[in-house]
N, C-alpha and C positions, 0 to 999 in steps of 0.2 A: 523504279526508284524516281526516275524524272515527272510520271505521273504524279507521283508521292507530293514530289516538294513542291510540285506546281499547283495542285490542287490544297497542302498545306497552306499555301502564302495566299491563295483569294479566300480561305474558311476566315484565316486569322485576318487579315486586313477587311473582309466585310465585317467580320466581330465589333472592330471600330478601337484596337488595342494600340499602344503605343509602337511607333513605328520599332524601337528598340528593341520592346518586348516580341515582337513580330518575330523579328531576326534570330532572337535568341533562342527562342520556342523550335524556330525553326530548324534550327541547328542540333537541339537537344534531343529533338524528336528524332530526326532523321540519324543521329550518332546514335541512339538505342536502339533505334530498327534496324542498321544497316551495319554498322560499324563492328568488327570484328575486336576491336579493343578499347579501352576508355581512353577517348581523345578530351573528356574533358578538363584532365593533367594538363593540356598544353592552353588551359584560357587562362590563368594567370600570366604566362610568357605572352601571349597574344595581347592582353591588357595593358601588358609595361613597355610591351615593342612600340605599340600605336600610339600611347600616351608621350611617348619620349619622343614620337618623330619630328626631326628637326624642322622637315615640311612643312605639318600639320600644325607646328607652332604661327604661322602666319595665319590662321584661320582664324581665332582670339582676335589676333591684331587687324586684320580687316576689317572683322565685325567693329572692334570696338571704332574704327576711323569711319565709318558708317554711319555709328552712332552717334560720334562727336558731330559730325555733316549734317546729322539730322537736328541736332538741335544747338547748331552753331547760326543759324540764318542765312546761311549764305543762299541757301534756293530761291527763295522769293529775287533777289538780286539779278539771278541768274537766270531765272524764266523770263522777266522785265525786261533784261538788256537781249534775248530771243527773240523777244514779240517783238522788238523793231526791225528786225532784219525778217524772217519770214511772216507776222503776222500779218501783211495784206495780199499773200497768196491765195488763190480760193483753198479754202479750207481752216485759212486762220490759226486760230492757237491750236487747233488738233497740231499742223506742222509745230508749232511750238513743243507743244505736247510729245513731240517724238523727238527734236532737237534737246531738248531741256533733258528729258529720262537719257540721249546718247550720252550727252557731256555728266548728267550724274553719274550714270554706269559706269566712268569709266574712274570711278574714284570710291563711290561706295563697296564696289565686288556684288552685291545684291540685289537680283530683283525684286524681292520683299521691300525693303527699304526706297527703291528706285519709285517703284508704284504708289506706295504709303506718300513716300515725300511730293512728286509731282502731282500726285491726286489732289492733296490737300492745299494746295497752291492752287490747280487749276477749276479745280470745279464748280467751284462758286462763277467761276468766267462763264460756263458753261449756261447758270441758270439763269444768269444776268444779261450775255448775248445771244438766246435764244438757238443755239446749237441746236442739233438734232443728237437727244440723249444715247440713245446706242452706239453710233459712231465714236462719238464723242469718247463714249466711257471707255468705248475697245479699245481708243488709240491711247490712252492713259495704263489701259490693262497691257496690250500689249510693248508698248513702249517701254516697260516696266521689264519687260522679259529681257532687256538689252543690258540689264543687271548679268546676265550670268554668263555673258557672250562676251561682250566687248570688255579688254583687260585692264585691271586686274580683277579675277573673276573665282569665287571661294570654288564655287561647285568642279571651275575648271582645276583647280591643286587638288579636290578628290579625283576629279576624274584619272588627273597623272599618278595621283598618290596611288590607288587602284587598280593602275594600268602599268605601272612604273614605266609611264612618258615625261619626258621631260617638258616641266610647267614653261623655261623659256619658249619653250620650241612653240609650245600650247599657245603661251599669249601673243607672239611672231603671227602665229597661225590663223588668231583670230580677229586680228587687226582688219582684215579689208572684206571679209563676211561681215563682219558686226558693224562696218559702218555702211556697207552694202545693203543690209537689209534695214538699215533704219532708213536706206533712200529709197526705197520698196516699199517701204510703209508710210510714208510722203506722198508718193507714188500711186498709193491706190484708193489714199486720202484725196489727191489733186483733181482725179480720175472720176470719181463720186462726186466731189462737189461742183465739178463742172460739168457733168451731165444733169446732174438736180442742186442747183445751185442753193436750194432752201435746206439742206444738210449743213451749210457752211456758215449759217447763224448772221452776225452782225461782224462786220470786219473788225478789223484794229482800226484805230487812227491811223492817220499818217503821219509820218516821221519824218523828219529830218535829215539830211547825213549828217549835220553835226552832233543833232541827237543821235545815231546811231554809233558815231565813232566814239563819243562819251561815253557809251554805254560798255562798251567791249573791257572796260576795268573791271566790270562786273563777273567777266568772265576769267581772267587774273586767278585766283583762290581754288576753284578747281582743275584749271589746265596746271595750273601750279605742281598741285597734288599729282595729276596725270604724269606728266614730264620725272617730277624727282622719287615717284613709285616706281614708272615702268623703264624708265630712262636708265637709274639706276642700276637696274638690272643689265641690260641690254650695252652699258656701258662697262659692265665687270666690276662696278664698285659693291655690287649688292647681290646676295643670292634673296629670290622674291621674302623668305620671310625677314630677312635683315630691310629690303625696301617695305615691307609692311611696316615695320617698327618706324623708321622714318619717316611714312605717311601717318601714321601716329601723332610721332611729337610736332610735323610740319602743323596738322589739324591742329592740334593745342594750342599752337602758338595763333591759329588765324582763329580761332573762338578766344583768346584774349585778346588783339588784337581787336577785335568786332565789342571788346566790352560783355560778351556773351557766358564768360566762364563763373563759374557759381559753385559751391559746393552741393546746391539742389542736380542740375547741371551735371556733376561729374558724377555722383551718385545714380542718377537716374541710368546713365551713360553704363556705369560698370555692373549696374543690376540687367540692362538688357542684354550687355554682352555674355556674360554669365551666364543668365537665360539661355540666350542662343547657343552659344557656343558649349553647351553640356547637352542639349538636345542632339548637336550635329556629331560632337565627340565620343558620345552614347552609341548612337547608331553607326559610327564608324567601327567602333570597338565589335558590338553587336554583328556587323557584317564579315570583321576582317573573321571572328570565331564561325559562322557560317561559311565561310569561303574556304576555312582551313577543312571545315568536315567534309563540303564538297569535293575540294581536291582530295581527300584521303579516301573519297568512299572511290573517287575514278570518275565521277559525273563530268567533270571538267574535258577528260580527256574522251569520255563515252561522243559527249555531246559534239565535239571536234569532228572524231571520227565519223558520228553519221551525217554531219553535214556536208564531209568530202566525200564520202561514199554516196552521195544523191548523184554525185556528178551533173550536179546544175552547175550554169556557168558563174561566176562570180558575181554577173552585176544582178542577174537573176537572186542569188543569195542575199544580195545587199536589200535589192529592196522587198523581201520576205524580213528581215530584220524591221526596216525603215517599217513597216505596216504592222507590224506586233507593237513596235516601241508608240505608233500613233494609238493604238489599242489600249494596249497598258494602261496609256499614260492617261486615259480616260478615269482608270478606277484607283489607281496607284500612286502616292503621293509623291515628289518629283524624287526627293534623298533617295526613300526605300526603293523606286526604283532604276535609279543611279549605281547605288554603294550596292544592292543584291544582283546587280545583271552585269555587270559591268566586268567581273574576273569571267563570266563565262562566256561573253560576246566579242570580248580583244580578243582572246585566242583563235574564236573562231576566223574574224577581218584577216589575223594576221596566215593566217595560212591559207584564205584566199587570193594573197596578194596586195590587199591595201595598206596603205600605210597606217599607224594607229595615230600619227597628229594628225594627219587628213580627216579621219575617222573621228576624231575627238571633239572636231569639227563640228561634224556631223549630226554627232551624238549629243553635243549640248545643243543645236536649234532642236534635236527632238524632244530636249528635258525643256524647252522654252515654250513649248508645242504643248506640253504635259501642263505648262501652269496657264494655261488658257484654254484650255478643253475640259467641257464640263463632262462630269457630276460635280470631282473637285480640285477643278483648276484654280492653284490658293491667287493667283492675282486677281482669280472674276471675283472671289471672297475679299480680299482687300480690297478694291477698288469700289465694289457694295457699299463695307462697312463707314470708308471713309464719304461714300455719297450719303448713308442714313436713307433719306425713305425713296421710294422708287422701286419696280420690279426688277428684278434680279435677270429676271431674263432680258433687258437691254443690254445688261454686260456681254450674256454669253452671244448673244445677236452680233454686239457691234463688235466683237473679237475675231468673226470667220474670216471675215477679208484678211484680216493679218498674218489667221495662221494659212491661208491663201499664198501669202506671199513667203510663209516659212516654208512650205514648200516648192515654191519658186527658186527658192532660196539651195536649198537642199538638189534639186535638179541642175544647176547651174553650178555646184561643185561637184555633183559627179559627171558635166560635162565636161569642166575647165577644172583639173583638182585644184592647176597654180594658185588659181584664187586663194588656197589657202596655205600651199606649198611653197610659194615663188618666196616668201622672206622669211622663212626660218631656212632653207637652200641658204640663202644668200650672209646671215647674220647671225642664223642659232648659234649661243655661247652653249649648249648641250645642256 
């Protein structure tokens, strides 16, 4: 049966079919071949459980505070007042380029939008100071991955929604990775351009302190955001989708404030979100009805058992996971394989002994791994679209260092777990 669905999920996703339709297929299939009774009675319950979860209501509202961000102006502002504090480092606006995508990620929840938005800010820098294009684009691609790491983070509430962990614990957890590895990706930016110092283009000007301390208002709108999202939480006034709602109306009020708000503007705004958010909601639905036929055929618990019966040691097990998930993530689009792996990979961590926030960890720098490793890793395709003409293979070239460092990244919490353990220990509200 494990041959079945595994060989099922690459027929249909080489087919080129909607990740939703993927899921469901998959499900239908394997409940006629396998299934001793019609489990299809229980997709309606399935449909009304996941639609109503209180959770899963902050995914909407993220999205849509991403979307107000995206065409509220406030980015251009905030790259500006970055270029003066690191851009006369070697490597220039690239470190921009990772500064700018941390401080948006940590307000958007998306990589899509992180990459989209800093791309189209930066790139034109790019043509105009003479950068070295593949670097360049990678750190824009990659920088863009810190959308789904550093909190609040949509993919991280599926991951808890799916794992039933606690998103406090999740966003606690990913505070000092997510800002760890955007100093790793600085890091290996510094590293490069001071060995071949013609990667690092034309500097910044130089700046002032006065000019730089002026400039730090600029950063005001989204530390704003940051603070009364994740604060909230973390202070007991808010469970994350009540702080979603918040980051909401906080965004509306600084796109009127900015003179920015329009009926063009909130339309465009609630057509994206929509968009997205029936895509994401689709495929959750589609997965939670795949997860129910795996656990009833016994896959779930098949799969547990043979991997404690290997009597390999755990960390041995971990990084057999950690190398399929690099695999994958090459041909499999990051959701499907998120929301499809994700009920039968917790169970296995947790009866090795790891923790599932540690692991969740983990498990998002490997979904961050997946959108910058080609065939189709979607940030090397955003990051393309918004450059227009140029070889595509720069993107995927200037991306390796990074994912270089994702696994840097990855080594270093399963040396030290604290890195990601030490403050939800100390502060998870649960």
């Amino acid at each position: 049966m494990l041959f079945v669905a595994t060989a099922l999920l690459l027929v249909l996703v080489a087919a080129g079919l909607h990740v939703a339709v993927v899921l469901g297929l998959m499900g239908s299939v394997l409940a006629e071949m396998f299934s001793p009774f019609p489990v299809f009675r229980a997709l309606g319950e399935l449909t009304w459980s996941s639609s109503t979860n209180f959770l899963l209501l902050s995914v909407p509202l993220f999205i849509m505070m991403g979307e107000l961000l995206l065409r509220a102006g406030l980015t251009e502002k905030m790259y500006e007042c970055l270029d003066t504090w690191v851009g006369r480092i070697p490597g220039g606006l690239m470190h921009t380029n990772i500064a700018a995508s941390a401080v948006f990620a940590a307000t958007s929840g998306s990589s899509l939008a992180t990459a989209a938005t800093i791309g189209t800010v930066s790139i034109p820098n790019m043509r105009t100071n003479g950068y070295n294009p593949a670097l360049f684009l990678g750190s824009v691609a990659a920088g863009g991955t810190l959308g789904i790491l550093i909190p609040p983070s949509i993919n991280t509430i599926l991951y808890g929604s799916l794992s039933d962990t606690s998103v406090s614990a999740l966003y606690l957890a990913s505070f000092v990775p997510g800002f760890l590895l955007a100093a790793l990706f600085s890091a290996v930016i510094l590293v490069a351009c001071i060995v071949k110092p013609t990667l690092g283009g034309v500097p910044s000007r130089s700046y002032s302190w006065g000019e730089r301390i002026r400039s730090l208002v600029h950063l005001g709108p989204p530390l704003l955001l940051f603070v009364l999202v994740v604060g909230s939480i973390y202070l007991g006034i808010a469970t994350p989708t009540e702080a979603a709602s918040l980051g909401v109306v906080a965004t509306l009020m600084l796109t009127i404030a900015r003179g920015r708000l329009s009926i063009e503007v909130l339309l465009r705004a609630f057509e994206g979100t929509v968009r997205t958010t029936s895509m994401v909601l689709l495929i959750v639905v589609a997965a939670l009805f795949l997860n129910f036929v795996l656990s009833t055929l016994g896959l779930t618990t098949t799969i547990v058992n043979a991997v404690t019966s290997l009597a390999w040691p755990p960390l041995g097990v971990l990084v057999a996971i950690i190398c399929l998930y690099l695999l994958l993530g090459c041909f499999i689009e990051t959701i499907t394989l998120m929301v499809a792996t994700t009920p039968l990979v917790v169970p296995v961590i947790k009866s090795i002994g790891y923790d599932p926030v540690w692991f969740g960890v983990v498990f998002i720098i490997l979904i961050e791994a997946a959108l910058i490793t080609a065939p189709i890793g979607m940030n090397l395709f955003v990051v393309q679209a918004v450059r227009g003409k140029g070889p595509f293979r720069d993107v995927v070239v200037g991306s390796l260092p990074f994912l270089l460092m994702m696994l840097v990244m990855i080594a270093l919490l399963i040396a030290f777990p604290d890195l990601a353990l030490m403050l939800p220990r100390k502060f998870s509200t649960g």
